[in-house]
N, C-alpha and C positions, 0 to 999 in steps of 0.2 A: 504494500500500500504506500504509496506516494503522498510527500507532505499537502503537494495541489489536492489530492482528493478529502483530505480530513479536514483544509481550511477553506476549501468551497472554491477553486480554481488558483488561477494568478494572482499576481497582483490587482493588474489591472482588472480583473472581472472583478475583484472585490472592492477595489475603487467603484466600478459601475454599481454595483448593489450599493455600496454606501452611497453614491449620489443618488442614487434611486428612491433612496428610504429616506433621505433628506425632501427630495423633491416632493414627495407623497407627502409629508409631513405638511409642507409647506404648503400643498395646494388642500388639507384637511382643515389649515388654519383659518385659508382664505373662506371656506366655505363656515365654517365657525364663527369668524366675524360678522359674513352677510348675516348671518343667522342671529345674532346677538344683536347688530343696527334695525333686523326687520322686527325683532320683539320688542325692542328699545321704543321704535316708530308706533307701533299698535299700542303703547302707553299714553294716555293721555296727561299731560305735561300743567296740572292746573299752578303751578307754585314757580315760576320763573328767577329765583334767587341762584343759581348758577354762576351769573355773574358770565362776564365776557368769555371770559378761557374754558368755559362748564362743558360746552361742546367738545372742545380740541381735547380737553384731558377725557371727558366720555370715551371718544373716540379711541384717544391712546388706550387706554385703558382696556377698551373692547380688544384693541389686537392684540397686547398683552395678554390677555385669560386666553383670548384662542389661540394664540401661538404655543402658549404654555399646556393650552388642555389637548394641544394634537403631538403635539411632542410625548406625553405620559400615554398619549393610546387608547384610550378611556373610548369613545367610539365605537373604533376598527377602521373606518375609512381609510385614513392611510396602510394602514394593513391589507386592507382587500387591495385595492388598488396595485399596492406593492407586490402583492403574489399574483396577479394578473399580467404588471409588465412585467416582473422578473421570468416568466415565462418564455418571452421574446426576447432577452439575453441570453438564456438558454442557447434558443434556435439561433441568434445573430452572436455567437460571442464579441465578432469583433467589431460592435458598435455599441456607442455610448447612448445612454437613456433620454 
């Protein structure tokens, strides 16, 4: 047995799976946010003390928890996702995600 087969290829394919499960993340995150803005939105807002910046740090704030809540996995979407294209790395080893 070959050290490639016990640590899941080369280098390089394993760079490609880590960029992969970075990108899944990422695009977990994005959809976590919409998702937090459109719950945020169906609130109705009667108390306007916020102050100027209330928005901009909401905002911050929104992509932080969903950054952070797709990074832990909590979900799966990045997961599914990930074991869908790591399939096609499989088939293509020599291209990148």
């Amino acid at each position: 047995m070959t050290v490639d087969r016990v640590t899941g290829g080369t280098p390089a394919a394993r760079d490609a799976r880590a960029e992969l499960k970075r990108l899944s993340q990422q695009l977990e995150a994005v959809f976590l946010n919409q998702l937090l803005q459109a719950m945020r939105a169906s609130v109705s807002h009667e108390s306007s003390d916020t102050g100027p910046g209330g928005e901009m740090f909401q905002a911050m704030l929104d992509e932080k928890l969903a950054s952070e809540a797709a990074a832990r996995e909590t979900r799966g979407l990045a997961d599914a996702l990930y074991r869908q294209l790591a399939r096609r790395l499989d088939a293509n080893p020599g291209t990148r995600p």
